[in-house]
C-alpha positions as CSV (number, residue, x, y, z in Angstrom):
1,X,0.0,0.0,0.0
2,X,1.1,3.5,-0.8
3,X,1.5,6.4,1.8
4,X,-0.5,9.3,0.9
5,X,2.8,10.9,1.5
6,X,5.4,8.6,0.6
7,X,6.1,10.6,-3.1
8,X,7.7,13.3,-0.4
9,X,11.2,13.8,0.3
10,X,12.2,12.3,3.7
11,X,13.2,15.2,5.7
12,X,9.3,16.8,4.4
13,X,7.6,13.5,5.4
14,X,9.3,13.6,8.6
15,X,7.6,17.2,9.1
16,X,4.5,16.3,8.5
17,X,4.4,13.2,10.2
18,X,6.2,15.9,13.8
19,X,3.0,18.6,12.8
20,X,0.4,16.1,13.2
21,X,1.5,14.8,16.2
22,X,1.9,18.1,17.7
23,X,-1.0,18.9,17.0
24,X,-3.0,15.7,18.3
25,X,-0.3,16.1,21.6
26,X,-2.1,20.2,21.8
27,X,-5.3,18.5,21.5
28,X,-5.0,16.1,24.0
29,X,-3.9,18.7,26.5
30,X,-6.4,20.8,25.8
31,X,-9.4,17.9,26.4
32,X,-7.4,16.6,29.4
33,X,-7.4,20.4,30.9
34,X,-11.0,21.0,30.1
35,X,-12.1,17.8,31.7
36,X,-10.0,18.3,34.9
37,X,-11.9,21.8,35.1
38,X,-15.7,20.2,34.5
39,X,-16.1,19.4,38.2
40,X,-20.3,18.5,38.6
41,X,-22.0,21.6,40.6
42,X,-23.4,20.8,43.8
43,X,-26.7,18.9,43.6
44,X,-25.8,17.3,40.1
45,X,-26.5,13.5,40.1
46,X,-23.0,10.9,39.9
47,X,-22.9,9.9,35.9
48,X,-23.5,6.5,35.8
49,X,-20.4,4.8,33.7
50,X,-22.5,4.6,30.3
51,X,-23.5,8.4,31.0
52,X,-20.0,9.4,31.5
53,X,-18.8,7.2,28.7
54,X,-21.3,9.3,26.3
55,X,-20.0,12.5,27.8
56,X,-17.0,11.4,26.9
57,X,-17.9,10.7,23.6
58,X,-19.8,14.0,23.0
59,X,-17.1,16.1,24.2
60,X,-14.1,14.5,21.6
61,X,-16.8,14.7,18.8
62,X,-17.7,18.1,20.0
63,X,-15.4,19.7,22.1
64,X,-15.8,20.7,25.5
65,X,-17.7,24.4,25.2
66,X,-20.2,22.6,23.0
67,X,-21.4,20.5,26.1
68,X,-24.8,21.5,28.3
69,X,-26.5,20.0,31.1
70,X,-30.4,19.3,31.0
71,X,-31.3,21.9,34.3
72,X,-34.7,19.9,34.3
73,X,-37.0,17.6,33.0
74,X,-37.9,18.3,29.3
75,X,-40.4,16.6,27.3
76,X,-40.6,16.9,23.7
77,X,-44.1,17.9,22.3
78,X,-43.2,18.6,18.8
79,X,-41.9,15.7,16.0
80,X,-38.3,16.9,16.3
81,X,-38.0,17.5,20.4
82,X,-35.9,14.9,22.6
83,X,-37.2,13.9,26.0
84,X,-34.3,14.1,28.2
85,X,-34.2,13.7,32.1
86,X,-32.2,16.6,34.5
87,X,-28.7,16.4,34.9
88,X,-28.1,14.7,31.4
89,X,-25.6,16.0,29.1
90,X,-26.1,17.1,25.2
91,X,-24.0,18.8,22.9
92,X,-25.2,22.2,20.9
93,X,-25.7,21.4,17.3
94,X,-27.1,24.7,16.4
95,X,-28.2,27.8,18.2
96,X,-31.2,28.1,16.7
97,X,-34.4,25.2,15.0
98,X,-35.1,25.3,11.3
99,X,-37.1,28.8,11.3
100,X,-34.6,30.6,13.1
101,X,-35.6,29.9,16.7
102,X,-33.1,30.8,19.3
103,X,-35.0,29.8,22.3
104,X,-34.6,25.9,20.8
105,X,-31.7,24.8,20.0
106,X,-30.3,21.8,18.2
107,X,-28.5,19.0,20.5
108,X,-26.8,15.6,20.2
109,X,-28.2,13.2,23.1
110,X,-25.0,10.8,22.5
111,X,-27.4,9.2,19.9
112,X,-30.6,10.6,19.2
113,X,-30.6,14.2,17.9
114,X,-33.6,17.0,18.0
115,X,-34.6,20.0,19.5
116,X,-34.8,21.2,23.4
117,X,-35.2,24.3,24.9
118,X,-32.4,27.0,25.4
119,X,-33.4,28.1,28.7
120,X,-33.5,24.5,30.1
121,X,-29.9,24.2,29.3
122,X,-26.8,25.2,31.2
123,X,-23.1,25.0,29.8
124,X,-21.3,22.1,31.6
């Protein structure tokens, strides 16, 4: 198999190949930082493994400042709403539904996607 690279001189491959781990090593920090600093506030429930292992998941497909935590019990009354319990965590999609909304916003359940509203939500 060719490398998508390997038509390069060495000394440019070798570049390449130091950038992208850099760059993955700046990333790493970066999530590692930002999930020492997300302590649960008082009152917040324990994530249960699976819940933390779909935090987890949300935050590297996201990135940290995309996450939110359901403040309480929301259930979805149009087609494209999620029903989500307090304390769970989404990330923001989209700041805004299809006609422009801001007060619902689009969110990623770790699975199931749709619409919740803003004022339910508080960054995690």
């Amino acid at each position: 198999p060719q490398l998508p690279h390997g038509h390069m001189p060495l000394p440019s491959f070798w570049k390449v190949v130091e950038d992208a781990l850099q760059q993955s090593g700046a990333q790493l920090r970066a999530f590692c930082q930002a999930f020492e600093t997300v302590t649960p506030s008082p009152g917040a429930q324990p994530l249960t493994p699976a819940e933390e292992r779909k935090v987890l998941s949300l935050m590297s497909k996201h990135g940290p400042d995309k996450l939110y935590q359901v403040t309480s019990n929301i259930s979805g009354s149009k087609d494209l709403d999620l029903t989500l319990l307090r304390g769970q965590i989404v990330a923001l999609l989209q700041g805004a539904d299809t006609k422009g909304n801001t007060s619902r916003w689009l969110v990623d359940a770790g699975g199931p996607r749709g619409f919740v509203p803003a004022a339910k939500l508080r960054p995690y």
